[in-house]
C-alpha positions as CSV (number, residue, x, y, z in Angstrom):
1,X,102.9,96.6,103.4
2,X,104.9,98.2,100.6
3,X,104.1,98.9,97.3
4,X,105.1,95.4,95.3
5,X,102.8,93.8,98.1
6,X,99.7,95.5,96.1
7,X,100.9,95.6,93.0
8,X,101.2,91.6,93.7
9,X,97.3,91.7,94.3
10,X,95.6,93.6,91.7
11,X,97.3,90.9,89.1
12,X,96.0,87.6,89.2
13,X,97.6,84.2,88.1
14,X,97.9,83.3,85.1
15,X,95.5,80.5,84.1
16,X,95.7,80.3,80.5
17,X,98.6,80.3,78.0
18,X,98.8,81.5,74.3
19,X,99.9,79.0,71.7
20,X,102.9,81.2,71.4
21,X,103.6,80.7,75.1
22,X,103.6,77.0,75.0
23,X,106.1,77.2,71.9
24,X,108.0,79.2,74.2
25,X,108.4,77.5,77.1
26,X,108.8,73.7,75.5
27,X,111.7,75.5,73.4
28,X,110.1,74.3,70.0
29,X,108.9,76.4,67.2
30,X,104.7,77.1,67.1
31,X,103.9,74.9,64.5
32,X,105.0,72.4,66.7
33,X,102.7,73.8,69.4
34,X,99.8,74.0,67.4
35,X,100.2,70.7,66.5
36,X,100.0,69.7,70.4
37,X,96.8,71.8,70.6
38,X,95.6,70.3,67.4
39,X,95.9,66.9,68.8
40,X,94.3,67.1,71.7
41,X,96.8,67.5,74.5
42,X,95.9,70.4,76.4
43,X,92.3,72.0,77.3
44,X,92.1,74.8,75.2
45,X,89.1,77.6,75.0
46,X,88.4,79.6,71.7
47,X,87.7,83.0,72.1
48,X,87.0,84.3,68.1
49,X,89.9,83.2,66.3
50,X,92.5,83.2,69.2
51,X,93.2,80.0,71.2
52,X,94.2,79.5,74.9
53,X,95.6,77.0,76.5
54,X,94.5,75.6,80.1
55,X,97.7,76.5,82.7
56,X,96.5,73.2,84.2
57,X,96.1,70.9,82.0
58,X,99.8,72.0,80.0
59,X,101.2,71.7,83.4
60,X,99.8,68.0,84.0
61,X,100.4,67.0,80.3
62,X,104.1,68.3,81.0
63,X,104.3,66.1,84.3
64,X,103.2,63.2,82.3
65,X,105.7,63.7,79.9
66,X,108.7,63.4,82.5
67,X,110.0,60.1,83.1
């Protein structure tokens, strides 16, 4: 077992995107993204002011999307 084997483990998966993220990885700007949170699209969890969105519900709104 080598070192990138434990350095693997201590890091867990992702489960939650930033709105920034999302922007990032649908290639549009974050206005755009907020707007998606702001309608509804994704599960999202407020934590004070910041918002983040569910990994699993972006990725089944995504494969919805393809056609």
């Amino acid at each position: 077992m080598g070192t990138n084997n434990m350095q693997h483990n201590s890091v867990p998966d992702k489960r939650v995107y930033r709105v920034e993220e999302i922007a990032n990885l649908l290639g549009i700007s974050t206005s755009s993204a907020y707007e998606l949170v702001k309608k509804g699209h994704f599960k999202t969890v407020r934590i004070g002011t910041a918002i983040r969105i569910s990994k699993k519900s972006f990725d089944e709104w995504l494969d919805s999307q393809i056609t």
